[in-house]
C-alpha positions in Angstrom: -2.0 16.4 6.6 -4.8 17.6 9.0 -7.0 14.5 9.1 -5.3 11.8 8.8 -5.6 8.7 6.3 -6.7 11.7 3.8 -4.6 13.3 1.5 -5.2 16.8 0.1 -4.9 17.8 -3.4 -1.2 18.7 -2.5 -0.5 16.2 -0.6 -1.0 13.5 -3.6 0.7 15.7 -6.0 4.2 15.9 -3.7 3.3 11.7 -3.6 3.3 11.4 -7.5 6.3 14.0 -8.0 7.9 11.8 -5.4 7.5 8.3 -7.9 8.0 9.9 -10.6 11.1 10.8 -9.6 12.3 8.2 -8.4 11.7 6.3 -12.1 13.6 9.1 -13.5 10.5 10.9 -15.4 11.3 13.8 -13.5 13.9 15.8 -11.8 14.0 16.9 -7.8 13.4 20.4 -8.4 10.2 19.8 -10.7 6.6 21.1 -9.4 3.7 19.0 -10.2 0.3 20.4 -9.9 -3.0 20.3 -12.0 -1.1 22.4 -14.8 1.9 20.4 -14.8 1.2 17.1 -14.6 -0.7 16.9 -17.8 2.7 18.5 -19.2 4.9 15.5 -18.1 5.9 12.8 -20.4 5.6 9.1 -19.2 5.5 5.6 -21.1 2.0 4.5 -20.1 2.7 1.3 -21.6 3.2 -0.7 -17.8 0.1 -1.2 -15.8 1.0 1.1 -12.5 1.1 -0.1 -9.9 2.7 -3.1 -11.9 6.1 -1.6 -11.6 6.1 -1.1 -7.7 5.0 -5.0 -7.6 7.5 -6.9 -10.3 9.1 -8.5 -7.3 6.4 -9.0 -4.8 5.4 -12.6 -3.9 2.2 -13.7 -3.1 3.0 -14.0 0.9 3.6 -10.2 0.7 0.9 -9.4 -1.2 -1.2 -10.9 1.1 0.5 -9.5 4.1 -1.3 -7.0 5.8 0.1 -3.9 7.3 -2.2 -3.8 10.5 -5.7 -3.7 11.5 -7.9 -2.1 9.0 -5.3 -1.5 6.6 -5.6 -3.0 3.0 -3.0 -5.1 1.5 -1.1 -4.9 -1.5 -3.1 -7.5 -3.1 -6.3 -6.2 -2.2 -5.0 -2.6 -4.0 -3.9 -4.7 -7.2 -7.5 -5.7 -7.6 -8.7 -2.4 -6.1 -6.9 -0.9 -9.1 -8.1 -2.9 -11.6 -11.5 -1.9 -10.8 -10.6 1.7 -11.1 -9.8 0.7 -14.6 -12.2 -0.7 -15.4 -14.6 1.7 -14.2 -13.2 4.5 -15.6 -13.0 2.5 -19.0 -16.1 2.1 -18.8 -16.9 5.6 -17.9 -15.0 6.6 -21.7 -16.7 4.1 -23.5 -20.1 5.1 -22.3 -20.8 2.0 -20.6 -22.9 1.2 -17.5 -20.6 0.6 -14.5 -22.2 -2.6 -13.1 -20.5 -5.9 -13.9 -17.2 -6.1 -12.6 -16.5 -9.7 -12.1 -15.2 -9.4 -8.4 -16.9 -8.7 -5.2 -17.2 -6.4 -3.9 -16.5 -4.1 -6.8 -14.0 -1.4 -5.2 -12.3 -3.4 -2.3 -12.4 -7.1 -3.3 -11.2 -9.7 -1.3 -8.5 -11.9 -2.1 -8.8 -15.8 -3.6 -8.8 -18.5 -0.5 -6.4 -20.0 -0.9 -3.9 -16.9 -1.4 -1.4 -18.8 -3.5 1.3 -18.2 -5.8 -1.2 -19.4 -9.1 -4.2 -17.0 -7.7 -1.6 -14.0 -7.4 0.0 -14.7 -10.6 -4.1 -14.5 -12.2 -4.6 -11.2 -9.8 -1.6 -9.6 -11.8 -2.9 -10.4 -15.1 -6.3 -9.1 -14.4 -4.9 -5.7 -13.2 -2.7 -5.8 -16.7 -6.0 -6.8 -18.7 -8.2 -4.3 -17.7 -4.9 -1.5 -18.0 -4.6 -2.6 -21.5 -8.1 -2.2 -22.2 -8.0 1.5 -20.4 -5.7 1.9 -23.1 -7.2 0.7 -26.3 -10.4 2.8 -25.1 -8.2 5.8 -24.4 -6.4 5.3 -28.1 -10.1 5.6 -29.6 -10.8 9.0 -28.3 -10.3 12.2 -30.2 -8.4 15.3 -29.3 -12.0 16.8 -29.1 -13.9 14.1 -27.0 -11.1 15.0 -23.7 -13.5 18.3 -23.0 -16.6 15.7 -22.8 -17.9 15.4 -19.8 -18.1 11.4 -18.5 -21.9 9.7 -18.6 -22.1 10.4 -15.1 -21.7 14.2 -16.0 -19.2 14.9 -13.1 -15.8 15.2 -15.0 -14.3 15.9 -18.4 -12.9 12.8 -20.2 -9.2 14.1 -19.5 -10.1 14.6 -15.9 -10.8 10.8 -15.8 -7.6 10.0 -17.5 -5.4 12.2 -15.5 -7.6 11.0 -12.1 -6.5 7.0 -13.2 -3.4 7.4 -13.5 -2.6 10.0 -10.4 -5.0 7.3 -8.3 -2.2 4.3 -9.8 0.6 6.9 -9.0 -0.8 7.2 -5.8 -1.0 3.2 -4.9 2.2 2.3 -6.8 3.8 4.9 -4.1 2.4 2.5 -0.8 3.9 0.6 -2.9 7.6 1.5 -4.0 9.8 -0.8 -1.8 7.3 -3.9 -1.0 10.5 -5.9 -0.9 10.8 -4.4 3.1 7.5 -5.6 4.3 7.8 -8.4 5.0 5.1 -11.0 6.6 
């Protein structure tokens, strides 16, 4: 890493090979890059980073890391927006009316309680299931269209959601050891 809090292209691939492996989609020895991880099989039926939080409770999703840092709350919501935005993106849709502020980073309920978390989750496996039902309406042929804002293919936005959830779900892959 030569700057760091930035990852290269590389970098986030070796992070994705990394979770997937540990969920058994892939073996040690595989390679990911942008040929191969289009190739690789997964069930896209769990809202990432949903799997890397099953067992998180709301003090440690509130808990943050250190100054400046984001917590894994604040990336549940972050990732729902993502979603949602990209959804959005597919269906044609103006980007514009997320319902939490503000839109890419938003702050956590006061009070951070167990019922607010438990709502946090849900929206974040809302907004992956309507990624999904968006995603299902698409044709083979609609992937090589480029996204209303012109900037990348339909199948450039899939495969950038769900390496951006691989990417949080592996900040995220043993939240039982940070503890508050």
């Amino acid at each position: 890493m030569t700057r760091p809090g930035v990852l290269s292209a590389d970098d986030v691939y070796s992070v994705v090979a990394y979770v997937l492996h540990l969920n058994g989609i892939i073996s040690a020895t595989d390679v990911l890059d942008a040929n191969t991880l289009p190739k690789v099989r997964m069930d896209v039926g769990r809202a990432m980073p949903l799997s890397s939080i099953r067992r998180v409770t709301p003090a440690q999703a509130a808990w943050r890391p250190g100054t400046g840092r984001h917590n894994i709350w604040e990336t549940v919501v972050h990732a729902a927006y993502w979603k949602y935005a990209v959804r959005r993106r597919l269906a044609g849709e103006a980007v514009g009316s997320f319902e939490r502020k503000p839109s890419n980073w938003p702050e956590i309920p006061d009070p951070a309680d167990a019922s607010a978390w438990k709502r946090d989750v849900g929206f974040l496996e809302s907004e992956h299931r309507k990624l999904r039902e968006t995603i299902r309406t698409l044709r083979p042929a609609d992937l090589s269209t480029r996204s209303p804002r012109g900037v990348w293919t339909y199948a450039e936005e899939i495969h950038g959601i769900a390496a951006h959830d691989l990417y949080h779900a592996g900040q995220r892959l043993r939240p039982e050891l940070a503890e508050p």
